[in-house]
N, C-alpha and C positions, 0 to 999 in steps of 0.2 A: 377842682380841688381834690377830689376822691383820685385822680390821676399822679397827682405830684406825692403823696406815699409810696408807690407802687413802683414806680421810676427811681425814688430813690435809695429805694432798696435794691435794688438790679447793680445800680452804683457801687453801694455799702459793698456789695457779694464780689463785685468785679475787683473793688481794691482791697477785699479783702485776698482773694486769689493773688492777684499780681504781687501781693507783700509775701504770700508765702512761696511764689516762684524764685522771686529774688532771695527766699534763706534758705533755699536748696540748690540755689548753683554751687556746679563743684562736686554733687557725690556721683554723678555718672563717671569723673575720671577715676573717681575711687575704686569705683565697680569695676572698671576695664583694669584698672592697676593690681585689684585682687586677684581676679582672672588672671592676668598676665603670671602673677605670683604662681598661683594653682599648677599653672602651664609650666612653668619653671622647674618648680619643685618635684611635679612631674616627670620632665623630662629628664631632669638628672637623675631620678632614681629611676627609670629606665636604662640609662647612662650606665648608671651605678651598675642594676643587674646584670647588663651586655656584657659588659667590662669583667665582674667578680663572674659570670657564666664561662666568659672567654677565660678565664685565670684557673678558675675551677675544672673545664675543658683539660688547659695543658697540664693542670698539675696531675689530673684522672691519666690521662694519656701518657708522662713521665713516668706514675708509678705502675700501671699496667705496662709499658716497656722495661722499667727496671726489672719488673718481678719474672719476664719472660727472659730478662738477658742473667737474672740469676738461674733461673732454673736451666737455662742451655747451659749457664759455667757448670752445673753440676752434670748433666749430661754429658759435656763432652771430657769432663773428667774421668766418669765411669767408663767412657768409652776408649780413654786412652790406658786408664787401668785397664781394662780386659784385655786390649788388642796388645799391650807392652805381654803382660805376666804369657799369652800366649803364645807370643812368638819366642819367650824363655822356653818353652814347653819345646815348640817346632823345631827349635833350633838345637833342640838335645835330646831324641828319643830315647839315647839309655841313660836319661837320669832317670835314679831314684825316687820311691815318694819321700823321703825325708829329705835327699836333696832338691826335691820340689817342694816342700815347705819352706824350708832353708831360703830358698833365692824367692820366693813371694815375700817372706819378711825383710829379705834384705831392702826388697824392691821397695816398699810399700816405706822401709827406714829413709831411703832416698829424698821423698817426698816431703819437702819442705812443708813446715806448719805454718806458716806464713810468708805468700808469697812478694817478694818487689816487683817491680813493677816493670821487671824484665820478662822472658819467656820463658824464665823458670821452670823448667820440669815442665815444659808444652802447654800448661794449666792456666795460662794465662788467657782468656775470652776474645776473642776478634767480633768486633760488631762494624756496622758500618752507617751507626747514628752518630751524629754529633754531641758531643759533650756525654758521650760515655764512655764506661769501662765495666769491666765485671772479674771476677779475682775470686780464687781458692784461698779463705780466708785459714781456716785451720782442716790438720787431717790427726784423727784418733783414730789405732787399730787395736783393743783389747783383741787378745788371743784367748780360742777353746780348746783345751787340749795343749798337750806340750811335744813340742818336735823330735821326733827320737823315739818316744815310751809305746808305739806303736798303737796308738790312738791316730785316729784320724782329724784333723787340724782344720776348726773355722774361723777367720778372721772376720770380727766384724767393724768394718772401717765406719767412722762418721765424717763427714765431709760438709764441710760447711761453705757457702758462698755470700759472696756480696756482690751486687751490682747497684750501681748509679747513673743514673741519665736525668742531668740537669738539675744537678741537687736533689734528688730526690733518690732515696736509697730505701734498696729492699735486702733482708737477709733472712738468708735459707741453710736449712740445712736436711741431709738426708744418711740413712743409714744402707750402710751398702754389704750383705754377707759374701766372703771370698770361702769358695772349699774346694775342695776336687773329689767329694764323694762321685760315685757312680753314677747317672740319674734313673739306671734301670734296676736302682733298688727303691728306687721312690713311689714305685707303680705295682701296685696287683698283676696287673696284666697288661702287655704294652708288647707294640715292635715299633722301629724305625723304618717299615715300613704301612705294608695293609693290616690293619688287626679285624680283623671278619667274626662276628661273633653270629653264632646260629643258634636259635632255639631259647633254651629259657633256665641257663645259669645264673648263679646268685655272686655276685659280685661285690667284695665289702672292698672300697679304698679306692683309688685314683687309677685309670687306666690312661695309655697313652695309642695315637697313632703318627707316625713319621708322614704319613700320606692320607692314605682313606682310612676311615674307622665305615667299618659295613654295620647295620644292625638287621635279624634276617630272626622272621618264627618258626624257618623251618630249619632241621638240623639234620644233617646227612651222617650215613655211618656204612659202611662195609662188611657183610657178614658172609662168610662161607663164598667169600672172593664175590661174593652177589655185591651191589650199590644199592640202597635206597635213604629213604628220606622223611622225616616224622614232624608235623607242625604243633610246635610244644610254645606253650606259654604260660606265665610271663615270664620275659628279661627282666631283672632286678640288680641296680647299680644303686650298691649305696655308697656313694662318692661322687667326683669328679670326672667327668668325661674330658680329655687336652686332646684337641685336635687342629689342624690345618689352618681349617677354616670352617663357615656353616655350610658352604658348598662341599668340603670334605669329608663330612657326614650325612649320610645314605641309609635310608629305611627302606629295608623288603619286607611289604607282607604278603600272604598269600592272598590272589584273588585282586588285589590292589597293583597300582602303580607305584613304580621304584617312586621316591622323592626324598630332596635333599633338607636338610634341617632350614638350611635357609627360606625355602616355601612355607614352611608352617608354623601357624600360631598357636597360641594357648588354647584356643580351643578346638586346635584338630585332633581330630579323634582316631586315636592309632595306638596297637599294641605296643611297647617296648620304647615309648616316646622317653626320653632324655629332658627333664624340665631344663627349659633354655640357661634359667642361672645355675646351672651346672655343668655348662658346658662351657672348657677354656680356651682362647685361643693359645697356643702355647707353639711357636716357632722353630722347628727342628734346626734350623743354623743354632738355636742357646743349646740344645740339645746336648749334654757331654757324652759322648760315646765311651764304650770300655777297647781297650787295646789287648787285646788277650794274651799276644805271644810278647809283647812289651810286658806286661806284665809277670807273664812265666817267666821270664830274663830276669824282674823284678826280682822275685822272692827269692831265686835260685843266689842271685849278688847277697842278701839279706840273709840268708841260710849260710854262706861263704864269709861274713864279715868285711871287716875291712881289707883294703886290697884288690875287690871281686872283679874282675874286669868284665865288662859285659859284652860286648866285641868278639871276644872268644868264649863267652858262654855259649850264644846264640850261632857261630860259628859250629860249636860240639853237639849243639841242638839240629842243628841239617847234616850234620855227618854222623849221625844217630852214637856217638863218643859220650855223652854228657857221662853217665856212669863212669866211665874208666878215666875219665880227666878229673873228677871230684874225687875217685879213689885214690889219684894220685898226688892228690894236695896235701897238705899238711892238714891232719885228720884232728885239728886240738878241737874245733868246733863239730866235725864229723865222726859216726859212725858208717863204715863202707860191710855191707851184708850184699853175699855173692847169693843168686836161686840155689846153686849146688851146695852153701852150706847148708841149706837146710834138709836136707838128704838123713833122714835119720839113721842112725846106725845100730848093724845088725850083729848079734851074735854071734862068729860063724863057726866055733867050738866051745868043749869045756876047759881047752887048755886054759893054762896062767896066762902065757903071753898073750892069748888074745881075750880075754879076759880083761886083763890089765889096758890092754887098748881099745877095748870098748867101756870101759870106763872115761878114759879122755876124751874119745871121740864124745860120749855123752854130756861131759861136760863143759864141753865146744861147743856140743849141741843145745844142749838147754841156756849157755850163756848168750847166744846169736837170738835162741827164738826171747829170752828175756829183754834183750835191746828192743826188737818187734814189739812186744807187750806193753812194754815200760821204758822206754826212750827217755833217755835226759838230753841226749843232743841231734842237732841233726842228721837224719840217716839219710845215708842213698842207697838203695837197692837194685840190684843189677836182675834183669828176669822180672818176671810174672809172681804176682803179690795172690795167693788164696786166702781171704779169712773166712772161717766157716762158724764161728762164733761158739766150739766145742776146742776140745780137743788142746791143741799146743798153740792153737792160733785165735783165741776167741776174741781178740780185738787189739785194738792201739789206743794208748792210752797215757800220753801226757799230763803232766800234773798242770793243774790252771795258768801258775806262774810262767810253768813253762812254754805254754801255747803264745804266752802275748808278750816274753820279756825281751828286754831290748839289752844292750844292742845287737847279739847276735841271735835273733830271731830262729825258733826252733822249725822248721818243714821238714816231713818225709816224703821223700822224693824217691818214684817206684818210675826208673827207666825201662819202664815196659808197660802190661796188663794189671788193673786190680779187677778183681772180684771178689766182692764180698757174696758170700753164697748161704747160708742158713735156711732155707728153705723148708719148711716141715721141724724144723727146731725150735723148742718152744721159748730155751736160751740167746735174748739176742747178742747179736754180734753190740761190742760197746767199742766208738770210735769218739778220742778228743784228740785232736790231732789237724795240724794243717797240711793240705797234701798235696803234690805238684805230681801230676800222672803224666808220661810222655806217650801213652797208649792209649788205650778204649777203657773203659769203665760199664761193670755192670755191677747191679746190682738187685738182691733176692732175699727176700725172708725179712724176718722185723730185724729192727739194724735202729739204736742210738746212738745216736751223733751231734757231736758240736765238732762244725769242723768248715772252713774254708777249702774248695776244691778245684782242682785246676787240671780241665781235661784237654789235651795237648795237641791228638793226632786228628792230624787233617783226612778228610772223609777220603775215600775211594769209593767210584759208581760200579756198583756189579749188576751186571743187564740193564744198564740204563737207569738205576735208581740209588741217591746214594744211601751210603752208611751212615745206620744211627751207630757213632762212636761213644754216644753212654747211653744204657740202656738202664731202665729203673723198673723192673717186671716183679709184680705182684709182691710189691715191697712195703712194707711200714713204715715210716722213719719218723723216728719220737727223738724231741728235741734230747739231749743227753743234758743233764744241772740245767730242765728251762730254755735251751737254747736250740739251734737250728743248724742247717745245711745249709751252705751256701756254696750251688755246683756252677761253677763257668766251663761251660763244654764250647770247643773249637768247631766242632762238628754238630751232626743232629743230635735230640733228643727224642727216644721214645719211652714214654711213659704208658705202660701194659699193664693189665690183667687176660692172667691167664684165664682165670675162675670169672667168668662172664657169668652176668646176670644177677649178681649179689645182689643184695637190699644191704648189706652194711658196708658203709664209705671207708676206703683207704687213708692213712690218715699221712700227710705228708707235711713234714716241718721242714721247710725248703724253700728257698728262693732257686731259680732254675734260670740259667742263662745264654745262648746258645748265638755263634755266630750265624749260621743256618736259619733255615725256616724251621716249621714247625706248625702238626697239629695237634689237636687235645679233643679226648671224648669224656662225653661221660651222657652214654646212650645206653649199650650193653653194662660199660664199666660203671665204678661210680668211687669219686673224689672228694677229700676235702682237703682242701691245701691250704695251711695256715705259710704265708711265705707273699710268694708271686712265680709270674711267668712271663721272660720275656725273652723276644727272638731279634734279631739282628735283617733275618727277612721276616715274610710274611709270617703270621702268626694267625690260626683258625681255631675255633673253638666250637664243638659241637654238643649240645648236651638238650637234656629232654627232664620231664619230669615224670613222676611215676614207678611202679614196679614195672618190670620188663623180664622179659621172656621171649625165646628164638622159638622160632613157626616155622616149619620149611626153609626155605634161604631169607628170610625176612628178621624184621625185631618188632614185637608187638606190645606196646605199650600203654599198662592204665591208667591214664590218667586221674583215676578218681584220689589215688590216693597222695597223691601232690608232692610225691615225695623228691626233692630235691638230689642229681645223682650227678651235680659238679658244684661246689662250692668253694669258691678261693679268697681268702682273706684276707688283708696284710697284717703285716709282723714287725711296728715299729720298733720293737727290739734291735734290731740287725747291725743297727751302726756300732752299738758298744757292744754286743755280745760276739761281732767277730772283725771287733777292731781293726786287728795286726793283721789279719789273713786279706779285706779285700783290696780288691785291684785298683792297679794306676788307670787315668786318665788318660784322655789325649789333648783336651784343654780345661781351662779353668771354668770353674762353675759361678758365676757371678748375680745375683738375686737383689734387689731394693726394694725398701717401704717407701710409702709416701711420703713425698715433699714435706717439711712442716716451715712457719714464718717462724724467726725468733722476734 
């Protein structure tokens, strides 16, 4: 009996189990059907992502090609601008600079503001994606400057582009400046080709080199026909270094190995080191060169007016005629002064009669050297020019208006020698005036000047070395009203002291320009040149710090007292202060800022 409870409970348990198996059939399909769900929902947002990745993919890829096929429309825009405006230039050596502004504007009016969807003005983009194009959407060119007024003219073009690849569109736009200033007045100190600097001048402003830029602490100098050599430190550049390349720039120190700027880091340790973010690379192909005898052509048509032929200027220019072909033009724009009237006249009794004709001749005379003095139009000069900064001759002196009015442009034009001589005078010689020299040029003694100059005669080698055809010897030049000299010599330049050894700097207000080489001291000598210097060849620069003093055939110098004995500076002044005086180009000077998106 104690059995059949025990049993029947095992029963009770058993059917109590089997009732509850049977009210949960059915949720295992549940379970696989959620699961299945999970797995679904899953994989479509997997789907999803692949999919909106791959879409997001081409749409990144579309607009990184649009933005690359706009910024080529604007590149190959600038490039068609530069290479058209220059082969204007190429294809006309004796145009004018106003008529080189003239036809940059005209060019520049050409260019559609909106182009179709033809090849419009070449400015149409070639690609070879599918489902693109790219297009010069608009062109602005405000003008600086007014063409004529003897100002020099910048156009600053905006150029805008659009490109689309696959519906997706980018737009750009850039600003582009057009000029034809010089570029060898944008540099302290610069050549197109080696600019060699030795030793430990002080440099304010932007130097250039067309090849190598040397940097070197020792500085060489020549005394009493002896050579030697002085390691003077530091180099101090406060500016920009434009050169080559990193390989184009070369450190000599003493005791060390040469090395190129591309070797070294921030933390090599060397005298006269150039910190890397100051140094540019800057491409002598953009480079604008000066044309110098293009230019003398230049001013000589601009001094002549309307009508000038240039052809036959340049012509009278190699048949050494220029003088007596401009004497014999129509003289409404000219004054013609022969050397012989200046001949002053003598006394050579008490008679009446000559009396009476020494009064005319005197008043011949003083009316020729008053044109000299006080020029209202343009002179030509026949012979050799002396101003001695006394006397009958103390300078040239155009009124302001007169240096820069248009349109017939005032120059004194000396078909022969100038020298300015003052020397020991405590009066200096006072020059405003722009000058076209067909000879050598020297100059002595303190001398104010505003003036554009243009030195003509090609060198001649005597014993194998050629001629400095402008010589600038123990001169002062103070700008005259604030302003400066601006000398473009054909030939060498040498810039002397007689008076060696000084402790006080020459002061020279001057940019200096020379087709030639060229070198520069300031060892024995000592400079300050608020201006520049640049050469067309090589260009060297020697200078030391210190007082100094000659020793037997040597130069001996101390360094304690640090003193600086070459300093050159720029003089952003230059472009307005001698507007109408500088030179043509030989191509156009072309510059851009950065890309922007609109």
């Amino acid at each position: 009996m104690t059995g059949q409870p025990t049993r029947y409970a095992y029963v009770k348990k058993a059917h109590i189990k089997l009732k509850r198996l049977k009210e949960e059939r059915g949720s295992a399909l549940v379970l696989v059907m959620f699961i299945l769900l999970l797995l679904t929902i899953l994989g479509l947002s997997v789907l999803s992502a692949t999919i909106g990745g791959a879409q997001r993919t081409e749409t990144r890829k579309n607009d990184v090609q649009s933005l690359h096929l706009a910024e080529k429309t604007l590149d190959e825009a600038v490039a068609y601008i530069t290479s058209s405006l220059n082969k204007k230039i190429e294809s006309n050596i004796d145009m004018s600079q106003e008529d080189l502004d003239q036809a940059i504007k005209n060019f520049l009016a050409t260019l559609p503001t909106t182009l179709p969807d033809t090849l419009s003005a070449g400015l149409k983009t070639s690609t070879g994606l599918a489902n693109a194009s790219g297009k010069i959407n608009e062109i602005t060119y405000p003008i600086e400057g007014t063409i004529g007024n003897g100002q020099l003219v910048r156009y600053i073009v905006t150029i805008k582009s659009e490109a689309e690849v696959n519906g997706v569109k980018r737009n750009l736009k850039q600003r582009v400046f057009i000029d034809t200033f010089p570029d060898f007045l944008k540099y302290t100190i610069g050549s197109e080709k080696n600019l060699t600097i030795n030793g430990a001048p002080l440099i304010i402003g932007n130097i250039y080199a067309g090849d190598t830029l040397i940097i070197s602490d020792k500085a060489e100098y020549i005394y009493r026909k002896n050579g030697g050599s002085i390691v003077s430190r530091p180099f101090e550049l406060d500016g920009e270094a434009h050169v080559q390349s990193l390989d184009k720039l070369i450190y000599r120190e003493a005791g060390k190995s040469e090395i190129k700027a591309s070797e070294i880091t921030e933390e090599t340790s060397m005298n006269g080191k150039i910190p890397q973010d100051k140094v540019g690379i800057r491409n002598r192909r953009t480079f604008v060169e000066v044309n110098v005898e293009g230019s003398f052509v230049d001013k000589v048509a601009e001094a002549i007016g309307a009508g000038a032929d240039r052809t036959t200027i340049r012509n009278k220019l190699a048949e050494g005629e220029l003088a007596s072909y401009l004497s014999g033009m129509n003289l409404y724009n000219f004054d013609a002064i022969d050397q012989v009237d200046l001949i002053k006249p003598v006394l050579m009794d008490d008679s009446p009669e000559a009396q009476e004709d020494f009064v005319e001749k005197m008043v011949e005379y003083n009316e020729t050297v008053n044109i000299i003095k006080n020029p209202t139009k343009s002179v030509i000069y026949k012979g050799d020019l002396d101003l001695d900064g006394s006397g009958d001759f103390p300078g040239i002196l155009y009124s302001e208006d007169d240096k820069n009015t248009t349109p017939s442009r005032k120059w004194f034009i000396v078909d022969g020698n100038l020298i300015i001589d003052n020397y020991g005078n405590n009066q200096p010689v006072q020059i405003r005036a722009n000058i076209l020299v067909t000879g050598k040029v020297e100059i002595r003694g303190n001398v104010q000047i505003d003036s554009t100059m243009f030195v003509l005669k090609e060198p001649s080698t005597i014993n194998g070395i050629l001629e400095h055809t402008t010589l600038v010897e123990d001169a002062t030049l103070q700008g005259l009203g604030d302003k400066e000299l601006v000398l473009i010599s054909r030939g060498p330049i040498l810039i002397n002291r007689l008076a060696a050894f000084s402790n006080t700097p020459t002061q020279l207000d001057a940019f200096f320009y020379t087709d030639s080489e060229a070198d520069l001291y300031g060892v024995g000598s000592m400079f300050s040149l608020s201006g520049g210097f640049f050469a067309k060849g090589n260009l060297t620069i020697n200078a030391v710090r210190g007082t100094a003093v000659g020793k037997d055939n040597e130069i001996v110098i101390d360094n304690n007292s640090k003193l600086i004995r070459f300093k050159a500076a720029y003089n952003d002044k230059i472009f307005e202060d001698q507007k109408a005086g500088l030179p043509r180009v030989k191509s156009v000077n072309i510059s851009v800022e950065d890309m922007q998106l609109e």
